[in-house]
Structures are given as structure tokens and as C-alpha cells.
N, C-alpha and C positions, 0 to 999 in steps of 0.2 A: 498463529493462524496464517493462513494464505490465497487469504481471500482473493477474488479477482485475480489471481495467478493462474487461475485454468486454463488461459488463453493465452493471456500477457508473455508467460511464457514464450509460445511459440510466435507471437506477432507482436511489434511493437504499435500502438495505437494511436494516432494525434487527436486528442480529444475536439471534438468540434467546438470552437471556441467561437468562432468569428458565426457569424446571420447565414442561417442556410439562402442557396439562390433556387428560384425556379429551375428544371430541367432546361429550357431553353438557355440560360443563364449562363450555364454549366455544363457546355456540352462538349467544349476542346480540351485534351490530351495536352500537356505541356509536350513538346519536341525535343528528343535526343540533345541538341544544343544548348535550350533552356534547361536541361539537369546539369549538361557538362558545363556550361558556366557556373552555376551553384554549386558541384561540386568540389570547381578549382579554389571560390571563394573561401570554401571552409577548410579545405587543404590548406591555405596560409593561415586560415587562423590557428587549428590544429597542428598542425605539422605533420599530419596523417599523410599517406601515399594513397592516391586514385590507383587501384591496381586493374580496373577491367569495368567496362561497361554496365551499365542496369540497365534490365527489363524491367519493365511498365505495363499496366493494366489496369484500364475504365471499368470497374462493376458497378450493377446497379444495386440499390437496396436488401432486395430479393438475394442476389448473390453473395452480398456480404452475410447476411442472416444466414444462408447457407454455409458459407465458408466457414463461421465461423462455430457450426454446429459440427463440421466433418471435423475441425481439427481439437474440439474439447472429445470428441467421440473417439478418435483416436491416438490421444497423447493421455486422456486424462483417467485414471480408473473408479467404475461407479462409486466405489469403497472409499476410496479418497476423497468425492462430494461428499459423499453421505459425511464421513467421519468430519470435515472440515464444518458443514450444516450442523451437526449435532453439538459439536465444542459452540459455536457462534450463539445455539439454541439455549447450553446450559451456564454461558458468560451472560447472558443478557442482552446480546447484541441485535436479537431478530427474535421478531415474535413466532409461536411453535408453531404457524405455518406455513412457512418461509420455506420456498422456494429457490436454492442456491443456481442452481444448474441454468433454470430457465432466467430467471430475475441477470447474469452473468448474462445470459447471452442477449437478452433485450439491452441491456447498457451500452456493451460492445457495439450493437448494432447501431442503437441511437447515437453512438457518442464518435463512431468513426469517421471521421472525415479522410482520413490516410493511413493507409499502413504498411510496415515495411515486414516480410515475414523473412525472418531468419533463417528458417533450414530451407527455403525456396531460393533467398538471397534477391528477393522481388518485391517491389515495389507497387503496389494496388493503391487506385484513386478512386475514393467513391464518387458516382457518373453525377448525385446535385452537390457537391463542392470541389469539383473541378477547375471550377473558376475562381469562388472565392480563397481557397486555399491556398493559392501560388506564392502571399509572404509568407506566409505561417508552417501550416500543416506541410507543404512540400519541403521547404528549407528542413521543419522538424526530422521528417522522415529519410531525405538524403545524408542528414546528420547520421542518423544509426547506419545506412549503410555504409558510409563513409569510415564510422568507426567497425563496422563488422567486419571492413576489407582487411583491419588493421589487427583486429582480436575479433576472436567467435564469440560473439554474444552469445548464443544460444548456447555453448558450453559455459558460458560466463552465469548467466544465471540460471542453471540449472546443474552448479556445482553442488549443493548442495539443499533439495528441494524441501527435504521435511525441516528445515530450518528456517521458516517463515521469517523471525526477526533478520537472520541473515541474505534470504530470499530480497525482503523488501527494500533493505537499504543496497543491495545490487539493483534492483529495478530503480530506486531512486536515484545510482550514478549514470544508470543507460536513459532513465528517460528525462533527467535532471539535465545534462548535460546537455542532449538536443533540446529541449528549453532554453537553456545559456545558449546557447548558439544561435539559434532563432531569435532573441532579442541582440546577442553581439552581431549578429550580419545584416539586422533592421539600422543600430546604431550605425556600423563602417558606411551603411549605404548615404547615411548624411554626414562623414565625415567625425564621428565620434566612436567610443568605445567603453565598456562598465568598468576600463581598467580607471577609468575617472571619475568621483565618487557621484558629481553631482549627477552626469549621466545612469550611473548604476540607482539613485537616488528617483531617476526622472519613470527607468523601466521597470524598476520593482516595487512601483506604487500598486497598491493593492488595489486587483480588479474590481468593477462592481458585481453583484449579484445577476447570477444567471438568470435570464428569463426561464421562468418556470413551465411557462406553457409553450416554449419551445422544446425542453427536454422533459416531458413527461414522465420517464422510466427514470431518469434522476431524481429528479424532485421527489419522486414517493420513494424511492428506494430508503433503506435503514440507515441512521445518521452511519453508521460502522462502513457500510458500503463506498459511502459518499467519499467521506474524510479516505478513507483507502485508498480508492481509487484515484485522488486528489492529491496525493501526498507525495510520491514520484516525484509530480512535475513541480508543483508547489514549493515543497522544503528541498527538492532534488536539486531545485534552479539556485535556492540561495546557498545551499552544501557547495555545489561547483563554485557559485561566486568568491567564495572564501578561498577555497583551494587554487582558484586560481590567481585571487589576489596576493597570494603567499609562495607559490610557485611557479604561476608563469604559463607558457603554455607546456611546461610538461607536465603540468596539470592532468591535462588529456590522458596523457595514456599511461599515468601513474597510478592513476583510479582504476584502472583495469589490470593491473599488475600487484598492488595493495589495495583491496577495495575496503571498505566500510566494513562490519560488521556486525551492525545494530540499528535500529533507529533512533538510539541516542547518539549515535557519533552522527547521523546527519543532521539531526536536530541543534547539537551542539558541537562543533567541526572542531574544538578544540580538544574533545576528546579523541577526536580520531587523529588530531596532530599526536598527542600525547599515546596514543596508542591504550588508551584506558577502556576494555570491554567490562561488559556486565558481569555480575556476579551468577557462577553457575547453584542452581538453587535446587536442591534437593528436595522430593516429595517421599513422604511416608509410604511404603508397602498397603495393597490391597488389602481391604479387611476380608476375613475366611469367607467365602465363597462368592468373591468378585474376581476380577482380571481387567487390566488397564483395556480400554477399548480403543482410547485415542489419547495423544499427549503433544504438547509442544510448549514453547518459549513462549513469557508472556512479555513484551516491550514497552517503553515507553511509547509508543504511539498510541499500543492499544489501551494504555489507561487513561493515557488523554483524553480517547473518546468516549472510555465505561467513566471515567469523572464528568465528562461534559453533558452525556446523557441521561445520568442521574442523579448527580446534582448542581453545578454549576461551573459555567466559564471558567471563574477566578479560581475556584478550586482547581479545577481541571490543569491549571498553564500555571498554578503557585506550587501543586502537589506532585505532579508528574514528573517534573524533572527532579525528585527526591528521591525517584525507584533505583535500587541497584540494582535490581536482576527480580525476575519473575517466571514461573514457571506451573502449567497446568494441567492433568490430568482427567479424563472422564472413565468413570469405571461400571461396568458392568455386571449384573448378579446373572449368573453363570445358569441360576435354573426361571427364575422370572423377565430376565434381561430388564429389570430398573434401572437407569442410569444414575449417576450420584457423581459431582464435582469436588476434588482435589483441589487447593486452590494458593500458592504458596508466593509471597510477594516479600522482600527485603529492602531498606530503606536506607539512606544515607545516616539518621541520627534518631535515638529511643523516642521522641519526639514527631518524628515525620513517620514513624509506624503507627506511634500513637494515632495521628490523626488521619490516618487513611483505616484504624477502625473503625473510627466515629463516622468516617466519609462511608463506608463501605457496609455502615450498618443504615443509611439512605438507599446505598444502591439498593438493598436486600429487600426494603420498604416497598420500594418502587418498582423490582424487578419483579415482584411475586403479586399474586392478587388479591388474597390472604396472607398476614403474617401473625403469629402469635406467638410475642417473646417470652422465655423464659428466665433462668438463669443468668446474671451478665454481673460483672462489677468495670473497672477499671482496664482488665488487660483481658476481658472476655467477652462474648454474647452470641448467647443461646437461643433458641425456639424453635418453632415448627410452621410449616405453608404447608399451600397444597403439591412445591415440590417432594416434601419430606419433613426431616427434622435437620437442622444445621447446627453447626456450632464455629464461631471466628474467631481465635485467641491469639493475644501477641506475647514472643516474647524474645524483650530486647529489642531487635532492630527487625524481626521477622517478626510475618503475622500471616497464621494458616487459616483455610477455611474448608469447611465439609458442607458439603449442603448435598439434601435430595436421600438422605440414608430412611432407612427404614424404621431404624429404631433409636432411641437418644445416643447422644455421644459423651 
């Protein structure tokens, strides 16, 4: 899936982190000089070249909501919400009436404090954190430009878009890194650096919890949303730490050259030293009178959060990192259009499929609102909701699952 990619795409966004200010507050433009300092600072850290000027621009609220309607309107295709809304609908991720399109664009909205858009090559300040922004959200956002002067972001991650897993861990090196940077040019500015543990120790102490009743459209949004949107900057920042504690600063623009291509290699950086990707994972042909309607790579991020939401923490961050590769299908009946889930996941050991049955027969509990089981032993289990009839069987190190058909399986 590629969730929140419908914008992210084409704009990089500095989540509002820092206390919004009254408009009064917030009403000066940083000046050409204050960028051009800033950008020479990260030019030494990076090694990046300042090749040309940026323009800048104060919107207000209004204008951002706007903005960033024209550019899901014309980058993003209806068919591509819909089908990205319908997989999220029949994984569990959102309740069925869920809103992708608009639910995206209030986030965006609320969550913008800066951003940088890539095919404009422009830099936009929202008019109430103009002020509070200047360590944070601005450093963040001259970082991407900084690196876009150097490599095209926007060709960077939009090499290859139906590839969500591979989508997200390029979103995690572009907005990961301007993260790292924004905490490495907070540290230079007092004479330190994260290439020093105890410093790197002091800035990647875990934030507290967001005030909720500042970000409204956060807070209620689907935990799936949340942790997405989060995950860039979050696991993007500690991907870059690693990489650059092991290469230096060609760090920089090494990742833009061999990037990532999973969210277990950002998760786990030693996989992406070693160059170890996922297992490519094969789903069974359409039963006689369906046709695939949507498909994609299922990740370890994303089981993180289908374990975290349906059954727990521990499970979620013990079980997750055991996925080798994941892959899922929604199909379609050709003359009632029922939709019905393909659903096929592979495991490091007979063992760690096993218990992502067991795990994945709470999802099914919990996901549905009626469940009535049938058939099951050891390496199976069967029944019926009000999606359908299902059936989840392992075998060996894989374990498939059908749900939402019409008639038993």
C-alpha cells in the first residue's frame, strides 16, 4: 500500500512538531540570507553543492488546503484512491467508511508547517509557523532542497510508484535524512555532533506524546495512517544514523544512488548493508469468474501495525521482524463486483508462520463483526463473517489466506 503518498509525492512536508504560534506571532518570511546561511551549513555537512537560489513563499491555511487539493487532483488518478481505499478496507486497516482522499488532505493540512515541492523546486511557509519553525521545519525543508539540487527527488521517488514497500523506504531516505540533519545542525550549533554516541543518545530520546487537541485530524485518524505517516521521519532518522555512522558523509548521496528497498532494510540497516531483500511471494490465480482488481507488496511495516492493531505490542515488534516477504491481492467477481482478499505472507522459520496463524486468527476475530469458525486444526482455519467465507492455511514457512468469497473454500 501507499498510503499518504498521494501528495508526499510531489511535496515534501515538515510535520508540525514544534506549539503552533498565534498569526501575530508568525508573521516574518525568513530573508534570502537566513536560507543562504542554512544552506551553506548543510553543504559542509553533506558535501552537497548550493547550485542556484530558492524561492519562498508565506501561504496561509486556506491556501495550503488548497494547494494541496490541486496537486492530489492532478498527479493522483481517482482509480488509484479508490483501489488503494479498498485494499486498506479489506486488510483491516480502516473502517468501510473511510475516506482516503479527503481524511489525506486534512492531515496534510493540519500537519504542514513547511514544505518543499519538488517539481516547483520552491519552498512554501505556512503564514502561523513562520516563526516558530526557523530551527526545525525550515533547516528540515532546505535539507530536501539542498539534496534535490544534487539528485531529483521527485524522479527519486517516483521511480517506481506501484511499489509501495519500495515507495516508502525512498520516502524514509528523503525525509529521514532531513530529520538527521535538523537534529546534526541543532547539535554543530552547540559544538557537538550524533557522530558521538552519547550526543546521538541525548537527540534520539524518544519524543513525548502529541497533544491531541492540537492535532485533531491526527489523533482520530486510523492507527495505519498514523504510524505511516510517522515512519519517514521516525525510523528514516535512525536508518540515516546507522548509515552514516558506518560511511561518513558519503552517506548522503550514497542513499540516493543505492537506495533502500524495503521497510525492513530501514527497520533493520543491516540488512540493507548486506543487501538482503525480501522474498518475492507468489499468489494463486483468480478463481473462475473474478479478475485481480488491485495488488501490491505486503511489508514489514505494514504487519507491524495489522499486529499492533489487532493484537498486541509485543506481538507486533517480536513477530514482525520474522516476515520474509508478503504479498496481496483483491479480486473482484466480474458480474456482482464482491470483492474477496488474497492474502499470502512467508516467514523466516515453520515456527514463526506457525504463530502468525494463531496471531492472524485474532486479527480475523477482531477485524470482522461476526465470525463463525469452522473447520481448522493445526496448519488451518476456516469459517464465515459477514465479509464472506475464509479459509487461512500454512504451509511450511508460508501461510495463505482467502477471505470475503462466496461460497466455502
Amino acid at each position: 500500500m501507499a498510503v499518504l503518498r498521494l501528495a508526499v509525492l510531489i511535496v515534501s512536508v515538515a510535520l508540525c512538531a514544534m506549539a503552533q504560534e498565534s498569526p501575530a506571532a508568525a508573521s516574518r518570511l525568513p530573508d534570502a540570507a537566513e536560507i543562504n546561511a542554512i544552506l551553506h551549513r548543510l553543504s559542509d555537512i553533506t558535501g552537497f553543492r548550493i547550485r542556484r537560489q530558492l524561492p519562498f513563499q508565506l501561504l496561509t491555511r486556506a491556501q495550503i488546503n488548497s494547494y494541496i487539493k490541486d496537486q492530489i487532483k492532478h498527479s493522483v488518478h481517482e482509480k488509484d484512491i479508490r483501489a488503494e481505499e479498498l485494499s486498506m478496507k479489506k486488510l483491516g486497516f480502516v473502517p468501510a467508511d473511510f475516506d482516503l482522499k479527503q481524511t489525506t488532505i486534512d492531515l496534510l493540512t493540519e500537519q504542514a508547517a513547511a514544505f518543499y515541492d519538488f517539481h516547483q523546486k520552491k519552498l512554501f511557509i505556512s503564514e502561523w509557523a513562520a516563526s516558530s519553525m526557523r530551527d526545525e521545519a525550515l533547516v528540515h525543508e532546505l535539507a530536501h532542497a539542498l539534496a534535490d539540487q544534487n539528485y531529483n527527488i521527485e524522479k527519486y521517488l517516483n521511480k517506481d510508484p506501484a511499489d509501495a514497500e519500495q515507495s516508502l523506504a525512498r520516502q524514509a531516505v528523503v525525509e529521514g535524512q532531513a530529520s538527521w540533519l535538523t537534529m546534526e545542525y541543532a547539535a554543530r550549533q552547540t559544538g557537538k555532533t550524533l557522530s558521538d554516541p552519547a550526543t546521538a543518545r541525548e537527540f534520539f530520546r524518544p519524543d513525548a506524546d502529541p497533544d491531541d487537541s492540537q492535532y485533531p485530524v491526527f489523533s482520530k485518524a486510523p492507527l495505519y495512517l498514523r504510524a505511516t505517516m510517522l515512519f519517514p521521519y521516525s525510523e528514516g532518522e535512525t536508518f540515516q544514523q546507522a548509515v552514516f555512522m558506518k560511511d561518513g558523509q558519503t552517506a548522503f548521496g550514497a542513499l540516493f544512488t543505492k537506495p533502500p528497498v524495503s521497510t525492513s532494510q530501514i527497520l533493520h540497516p543491516e540488512l540493507y548493508f548486506a543487501g538482503r531483500v525480501p522474498v518475492t511471494v507468489e499468489l494463486p490465480k483468480p478463481v473462475k469468474g473474478m479478475k485481480a482488481a488491485v495488488e501490491g507488496v505486503f511489508g514489514e511495516e505494514d504487519m507491524q501495525v495489522l499486529l499492533r492493531q489487532f493484537t498486541s505490542v509485543s506481538t507486533s515488534l517480536g513477530l514482525s521482524p520474522e516476515l520474509t516477504g508478503g504479498h496481496y491481492r483483491v479480486d473482484e467477481d466480474k458480474k456482482d463486483h464482491r470483492t474477496a482478499l488474497v492474502f499470502s505472507t512467508t516467514w523466516s522459520t515453520d515456527d514463526a508462520a506457525t504463530a502468525f496463524l494463531n496471531a492472524y486468527q485474532t486479527v480475523l476475530g477482531k477485524k470482522w463483526k461476526g465470525m463463525e469458525p469452522g473447520e481448522q486444526d493445526a496448519s488451518f482455519i476456516s469459517g464465515k463473517s459477514e465479509d464472506g467465507y475464509y479459509r487461512v492455511e500454512r504451509t511450511g514457512k508460508s501461510v495463505l489466506s482467502r477471505e470475503g468469497f462466496a461460497g466455502r473454500l
